[in-house]
C-alpha positions as CSV (number, residue, x, y, z in Angstrom):
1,X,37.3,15.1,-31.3
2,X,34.1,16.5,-29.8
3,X,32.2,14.7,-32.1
4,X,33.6,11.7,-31.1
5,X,33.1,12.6,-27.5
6,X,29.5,13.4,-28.0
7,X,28.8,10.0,-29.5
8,X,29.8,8.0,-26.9
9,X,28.0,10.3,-25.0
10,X,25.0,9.1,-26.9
11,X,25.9,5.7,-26.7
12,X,26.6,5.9,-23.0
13,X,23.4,7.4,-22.7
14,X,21.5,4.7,-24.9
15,X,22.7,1.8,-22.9
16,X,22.2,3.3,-19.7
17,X,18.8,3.6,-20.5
18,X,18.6,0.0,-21.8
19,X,19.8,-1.0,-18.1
20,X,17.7,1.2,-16.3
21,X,14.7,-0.3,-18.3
22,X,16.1,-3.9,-17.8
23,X,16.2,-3.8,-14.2
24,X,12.7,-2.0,-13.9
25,X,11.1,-5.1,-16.1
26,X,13.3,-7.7,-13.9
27,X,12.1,-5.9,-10.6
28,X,8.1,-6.2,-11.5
29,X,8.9,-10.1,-12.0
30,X,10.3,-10.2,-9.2
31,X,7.8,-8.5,-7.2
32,X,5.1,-10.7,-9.5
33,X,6.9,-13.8,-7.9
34,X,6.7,-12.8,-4.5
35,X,3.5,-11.9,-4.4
36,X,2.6,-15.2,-5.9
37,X,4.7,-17.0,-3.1
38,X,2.8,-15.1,-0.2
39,X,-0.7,-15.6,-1.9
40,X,0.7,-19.9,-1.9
41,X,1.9,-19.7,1.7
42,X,-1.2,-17.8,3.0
43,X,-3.0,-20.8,1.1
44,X,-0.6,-23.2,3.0
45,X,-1.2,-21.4,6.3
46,X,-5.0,-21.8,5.7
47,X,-6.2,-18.2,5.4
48,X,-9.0,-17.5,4.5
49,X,-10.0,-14.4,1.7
50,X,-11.3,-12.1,3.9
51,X,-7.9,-12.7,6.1
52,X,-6.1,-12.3,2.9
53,X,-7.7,-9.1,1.7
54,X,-7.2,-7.5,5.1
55,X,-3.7,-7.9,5.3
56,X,-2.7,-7.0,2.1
57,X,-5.1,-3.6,2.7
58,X,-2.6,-3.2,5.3
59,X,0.7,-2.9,3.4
């Protein structure tokens, strides 16, 4: 029984880590596309590179 137990422990623990590694990879493409969209609206807005570079030294 505690065998048992301590497998689906391990399995538990397997997938959890699966997820956690999931969401980490889907968050940086995420973040990835939002940066792109800012860098395309600040293009949009007519910014210039120096404007650019300031603002994103602020954040």
């Amino acid at each position: 029984m505690e065998e048992t137990l301590q497998r689906l422990q391990g399995r538990f623990q397997a997938i959890s880590e699966q997820l956690e590694s999931k969401n980490i990879l889907l968050m940086g493409s995420r973040i990835d596309h939002l940066e792109k969209n800012v860098d395309e609206l600040m293009t949009h807005a007519g910014m210039e590179d120096q404007e650019k570079k300031s603002m994103l030294e602020m954040s």
